[in-house]
N, C-alpha and C positions, 0 to 999 in steps of 0.2 A: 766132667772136667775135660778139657782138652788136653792131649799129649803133647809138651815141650813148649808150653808158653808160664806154669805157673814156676816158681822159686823151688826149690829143695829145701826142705823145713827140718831142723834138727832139734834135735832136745839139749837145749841152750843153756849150760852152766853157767851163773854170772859170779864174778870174782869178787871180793873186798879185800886187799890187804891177802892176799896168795890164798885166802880161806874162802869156800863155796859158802853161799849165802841162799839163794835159791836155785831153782830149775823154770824155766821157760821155753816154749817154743820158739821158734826162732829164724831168721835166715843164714844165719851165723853159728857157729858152732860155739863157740864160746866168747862172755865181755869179759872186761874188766872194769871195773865202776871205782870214783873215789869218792862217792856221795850215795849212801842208799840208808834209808828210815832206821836203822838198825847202830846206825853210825853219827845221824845229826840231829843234832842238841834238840831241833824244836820236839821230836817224837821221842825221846831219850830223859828229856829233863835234864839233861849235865850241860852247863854252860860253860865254853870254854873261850877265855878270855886272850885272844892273839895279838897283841900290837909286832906287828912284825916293822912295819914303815916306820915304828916312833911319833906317830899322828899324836898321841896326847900331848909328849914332847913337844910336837912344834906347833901345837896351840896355846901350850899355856908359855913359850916364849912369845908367842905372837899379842897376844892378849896380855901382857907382864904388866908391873906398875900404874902408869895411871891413864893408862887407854879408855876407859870407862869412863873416866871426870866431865864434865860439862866443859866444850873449849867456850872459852872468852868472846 
């Protein structure tokens, strides 16, 4: 390897929630992640249901009454 062209490689802490999750190499000394396997539903099986926007809300006002009927 050549002297002063590669990165400086650290043993790379990665964070979830202020709690160490794993160790990797790295060019970084340490991440912070808000997404990692150990945290989301598809690898976990816990589904967790968030309406933050109120989407179901503003579809079943959109959709109300007789939106569905055959017009004339």
């Amino acid at each position: 390897m050549k002297d002063g062209i590669h990165p400086n490689l650290y043993n790379c802490k990665v964070y979830h929630n202020g709690e160490v999750v794993m160790e990797v190499g790295s060019t970084q000394p340490e991440m912070h992640v808000e997404v990692w396997s150990g945290s989301h539903p598809f690898f976990t099986g816990k589904q967790q249901f968030i309406d933050a926007a109120g989407r179901v809300e503003k579809f079943q006002r959109k959709f109300q009454g007789n939106y569905f009927q055959k017009k004339k």
